[in-house]
C-alpha positions in Angstrom: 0.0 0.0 0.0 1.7 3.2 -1.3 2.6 5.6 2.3 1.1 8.7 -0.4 -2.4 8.5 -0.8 -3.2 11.6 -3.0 -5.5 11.5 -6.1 -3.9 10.6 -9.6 -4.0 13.9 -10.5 -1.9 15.7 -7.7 0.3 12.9 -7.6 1.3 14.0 -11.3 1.6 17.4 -10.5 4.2 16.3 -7.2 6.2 14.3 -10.3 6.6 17.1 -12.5 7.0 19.9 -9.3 9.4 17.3 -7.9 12.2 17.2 -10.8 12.6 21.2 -10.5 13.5 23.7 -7.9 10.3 26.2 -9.0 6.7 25.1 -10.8 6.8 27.8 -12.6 3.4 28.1 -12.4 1.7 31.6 -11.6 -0.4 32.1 -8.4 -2.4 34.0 -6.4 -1.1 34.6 -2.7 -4.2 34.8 -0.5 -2.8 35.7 3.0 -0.7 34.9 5.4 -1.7 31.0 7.2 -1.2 29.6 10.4 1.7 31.1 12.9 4.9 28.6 12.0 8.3 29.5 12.0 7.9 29.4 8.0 5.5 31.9 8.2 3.5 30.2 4.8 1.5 32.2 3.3 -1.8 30.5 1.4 -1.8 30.3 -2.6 -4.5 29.8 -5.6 -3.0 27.7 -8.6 -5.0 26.9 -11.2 -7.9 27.7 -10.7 -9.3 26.2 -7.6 -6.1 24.2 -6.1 -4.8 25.9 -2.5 -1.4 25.0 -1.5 1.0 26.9 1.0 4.1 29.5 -0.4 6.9 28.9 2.2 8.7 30.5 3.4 6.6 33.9 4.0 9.6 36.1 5.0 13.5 35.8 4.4 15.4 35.4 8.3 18.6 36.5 7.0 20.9 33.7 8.5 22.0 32.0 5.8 20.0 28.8 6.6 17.8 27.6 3.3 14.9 26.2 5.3 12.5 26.3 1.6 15.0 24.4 -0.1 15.8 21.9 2.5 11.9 21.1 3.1 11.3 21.0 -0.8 14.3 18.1 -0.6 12.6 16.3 2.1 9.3 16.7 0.2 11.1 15.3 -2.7 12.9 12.5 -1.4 9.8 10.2 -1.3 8.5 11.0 -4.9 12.0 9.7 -6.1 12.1 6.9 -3.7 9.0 6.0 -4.5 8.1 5.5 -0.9 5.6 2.4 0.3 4.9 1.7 3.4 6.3 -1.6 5.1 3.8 -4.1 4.6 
């Protein structure tokens, strides 16, 4: 049973999203969400699909906290990760 369980159609849009370091894709920033350290901020891709633009503000220390959660994000597209059965 696969550990991802996301509909056909997002998980082709995590495959293509997941061989690049930007989409590309134009959106529409909606706000600021939740309180993290992150500081996300909500986004409208198209059309109707909500997803969260991280980070919200640059902290200035050096630290690439976007592009080491995009690798973790990543890692299981490219392993292909399943759950142990």
């Amino acid at each position: 049973m696969p550990f991802r369980d996301f509909s056909p159609e997002l998980e082709a849009i995590a495959a293509t999203w997941a061989t690049s370091a930007s989409s590309g894709e134009a959106f529409e920033a909606l706000g600021s969400f939740g309180s993290s350290e992150s500081q996300p901020f909500q986004v409208r891709i198209r059309g109707d699909m909500l997803g969260l633009g991280k980070p919200g503000t640059r902290k200035g220390d050096g630290i690439c906290r976007a592009a080491h959660e995009k690798i973790a994000s990543d890692w299981p597209i490219a392993l292909s990760c399943r759950s142990r059965q």
